[in-house]
Phi, psi and omega in degrees: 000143220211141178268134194281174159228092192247172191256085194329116164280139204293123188287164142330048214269162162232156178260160182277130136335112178285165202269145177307151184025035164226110177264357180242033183256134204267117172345166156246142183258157162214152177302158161273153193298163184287138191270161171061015164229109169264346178316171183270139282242176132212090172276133156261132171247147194245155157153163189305169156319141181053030178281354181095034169303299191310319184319298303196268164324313166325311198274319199288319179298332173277315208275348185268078167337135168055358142350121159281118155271146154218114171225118135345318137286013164299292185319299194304313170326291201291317176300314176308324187281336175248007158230146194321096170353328180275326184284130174292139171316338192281349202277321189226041143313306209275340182278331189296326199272000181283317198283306153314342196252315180308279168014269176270009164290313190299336186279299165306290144019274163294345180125171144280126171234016178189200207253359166288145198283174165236140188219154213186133198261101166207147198275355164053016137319334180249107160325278203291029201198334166271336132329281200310300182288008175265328197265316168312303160325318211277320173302342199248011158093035171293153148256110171247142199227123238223103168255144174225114187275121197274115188253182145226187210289326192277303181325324211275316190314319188285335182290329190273336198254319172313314168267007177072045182208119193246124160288142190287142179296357131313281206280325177317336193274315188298310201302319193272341072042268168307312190292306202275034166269304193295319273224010171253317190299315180311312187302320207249337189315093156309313176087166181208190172266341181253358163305195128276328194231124179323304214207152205208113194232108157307102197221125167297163203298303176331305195251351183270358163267345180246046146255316165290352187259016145319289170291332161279000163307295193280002166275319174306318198281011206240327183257352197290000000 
């Protein structure tokens, strides 16, 4: 496995307002909301194992008033709290990711029921299964929105050690695989109001907890 080495394309960007009396503090950029989809938010965030989604949601969830997060490590937390200390995680995996799938279809589904975003932890890896929920959301009046937090190989591997869950080395090859087969598309990408996806944003690991939570600020505060 090999890290691709591609040529970042430049996003849509808007600048951030500086701060009162710090006149040389360098902006924060965050992409801009998707034009012509005013509806409430649905982010997906994407990326291989350990690219850091969960952390990344964790932060979000405190900083995004009344945000729905669905991470699979929520589940894994609650299950891990009702078995026996000794069962290894590989044991109930399948149930977290079970428990995660349900969910969040179900979440989906149901609708938007206020103007709070929905953000939702998927590794947006599988093409036809990352279509189909962009397309689903978008049927039941989601704006669904794609972040794919951009690593390289050594970032996802220290990232899967950091958190202490290592993916067996069989599926990490597919997951990893699949991202630099995908990851020029993901790079060129726009997104449209007739896709699946409004808006479709590449983002390093660095910049990508304070752009998303930028963009779902600023659709609460737009719908508000």
């Amino acid at each position: 496995m090999t890290t691709p080495v591609l040529r970042r394309r430049p996003r849509t960007v808007r600048d951030v307002a500086v701060p009162d009396g710090v006149p040389d503090a360098e902006p924060d950029r965050v992409p801009d909301s998707p034009d012509g989809a005013p509806g409430p938010l649905m982010i997906v965030v994407g990326g291989v194992p350990g690219a850091g989604k969960s952390t990344l949601l964790a932060r979000i969830a405190d900083d995004v008033p009344g945000g729905v997060v669905l991470d699979p490590d929520r589940y894994r937390r609650r299950i891990a709290g009702r078995v026996p200390s000794w069962v290894p995680y590989g044991a109930y995996r399948w149930a977290v990711h079970t428990v995660h799938a349900v969910v969040t279809l179900w979440r989906i589904l149901r609708g938007p029921g206020s103007d709070v975003p929905l953000l939702v932890h998927d590794t947006a890896t599988r093409g036809r299964r990352r279509e189909a929920l962009g397309l689903l959301a978008r049927s039941r009046g989601w704006d669904p929105v794609l972040v794919a937090v951009d690593v390289s190989l050594a970032e996802a591997l220290d990232g899967q050690l950091d958190r202490g869950r290592v993916v067996r080395p069989e599926q990490f090859v597919r997951h990893w695989s699949r991202w630099t087969a995908q990851r020029p598309a993901f790079a060129v990408a726009d997104g449209g109001p007739r896709g699946p996806w409004s808006g479709v944003y590449l983002m390093a690991r660095c910049d990508a907890f304070r752009q998303v939570r930028e963009l779902a600020r600023r659709r609460v505060a737009a719908l508000a």
